[in-house]
C-alpha angles and dihedrals in degrees: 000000000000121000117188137155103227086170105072093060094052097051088046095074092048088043088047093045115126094012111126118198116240109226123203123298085268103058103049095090091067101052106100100184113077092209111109138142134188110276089220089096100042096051094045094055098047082049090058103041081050086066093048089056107049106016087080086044089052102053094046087052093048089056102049079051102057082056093064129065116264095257100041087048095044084053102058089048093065097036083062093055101054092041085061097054097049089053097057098036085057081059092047084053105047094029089237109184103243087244082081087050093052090047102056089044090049095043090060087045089062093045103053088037104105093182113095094204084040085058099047095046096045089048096054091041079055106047087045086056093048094052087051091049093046086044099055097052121099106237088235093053126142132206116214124180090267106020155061099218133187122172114205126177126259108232130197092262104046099256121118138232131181109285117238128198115307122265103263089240085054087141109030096046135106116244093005125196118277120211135205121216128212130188122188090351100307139083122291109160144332109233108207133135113271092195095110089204098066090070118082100180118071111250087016087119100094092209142020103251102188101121097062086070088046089101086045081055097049094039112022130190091024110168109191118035144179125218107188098196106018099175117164097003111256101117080056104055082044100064082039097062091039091059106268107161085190133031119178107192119198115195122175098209125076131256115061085195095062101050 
């Protein structure tokens, strides 16, 4: 019989809401919310919920196991493992929402479940969960191998709306849009133009971008470069700008079209 904890995973969302992650010194220029809190809660209670979940797995595990020789146990451990990792390396490849993910664990939950009342109660903590989940996401949301992204617009006045397709003279336009990114609900990156030509308005330029030229000031005229992690671009237009006749960018996460 399976015995598993579903609730912990679902209060954890209501005891986590309104938490947002700090990120490092460098990065707090670019947070425009005001709203933060220190991550020692936060972290302390997902540690926490973790052990509710698999310390009961564990210990049903570890007794199937001690009915099994060593080296049979000690297989399937690492069968398991492997396993694991090919499953979720199958959700990195094809980008899958980890509410597939939840569906499929928790399908196999129901079906090994041999309590009625075990079965009823895991399935409404998980559809609940589920709901949460489905709620929280932005509907523009996409799913990379690593992360959970949104994009949002920049505005004037430093609010945010859901950003739309480029204008087709993105790069060629005065004053052009600036984005946010956002990966797993926090700031990654602000995506804007550094060339300081391109705005017309004064202040118009949402951030000061002087450091992605810091490297052109401390090698100028540099004519091939190399940008390991290129992202949205930036580092790029700014060896272009500085005089590169050659850029090699090197970026880790898939979809070139969409850096």
């Amino acid at each position: 019989m399976v015995s598993c904890r579903p609730f912990p995973a679902g209060c954890g969302r209501f005891l986590l809401r309104g938490f947002e992650f700090q990120q490092g010194p460098d990065e707090l220029r670019y947070l425009f919310r005001a709203r933060s809190s220190s991550t020692v809660l936060p972290v302390t209670v997902i540690f926490i919920l973790n052990s509710l979940v698999f310390l009961p797995l564990g210990n049903l595990i570890g007794v199937y196991f001690q009915r099994l020789p060593t080296l049979r146990a000690y297989s399937w451990d690492l069968g398991g493992a492997i396993a694991g990792t090919a499953v979720f390396g199958l959700f990195s490849y094809f980008w899958f929402s980890p509410v597939i993910g939840s569906v499929i664990a928790m399908s196999l939950y129901l079906i090994l479940s041999e309590s009625r009342v075990r079965w009823i109660f895991g399935g409404l903590c998980f559809a609940a969960t589920v709901a949460l989940m489905s709620r929280s996401a932005d509907p523009g949301t996409l799913w990379s191998p690593y992360y959970h992204i949104t994009v949002k617009q920049l505005l004037p006045d430093g609010n945010t709306k859901d950003a739309i397709l480029p204008p087709d003279d993105l790069t060629t336009m005065k004053d052009p849009p600036a984005y946010i990114v956002n990966v797993n609900h926090d700031f990654y990156q602000l995506i804007a133009t550094v060339d300081a030509r391109r705005y017309t308005r004064p202040g118009a330029q949402v951030l000061d971008f002087r450091d992605q030229f810091l490297s052109h000031r401390v090698r100028p005229q540099a004519s091939d470069v190399l940008v390991v992690g290129s992202g949205s671009g930036k580092e790029l237009e700014a060896a272009l700008i500085s005089g590169a006749d050659r850029v090699d960018a090197v970026e880790i996460d898939p979809g070139p079209h969409s850096h």
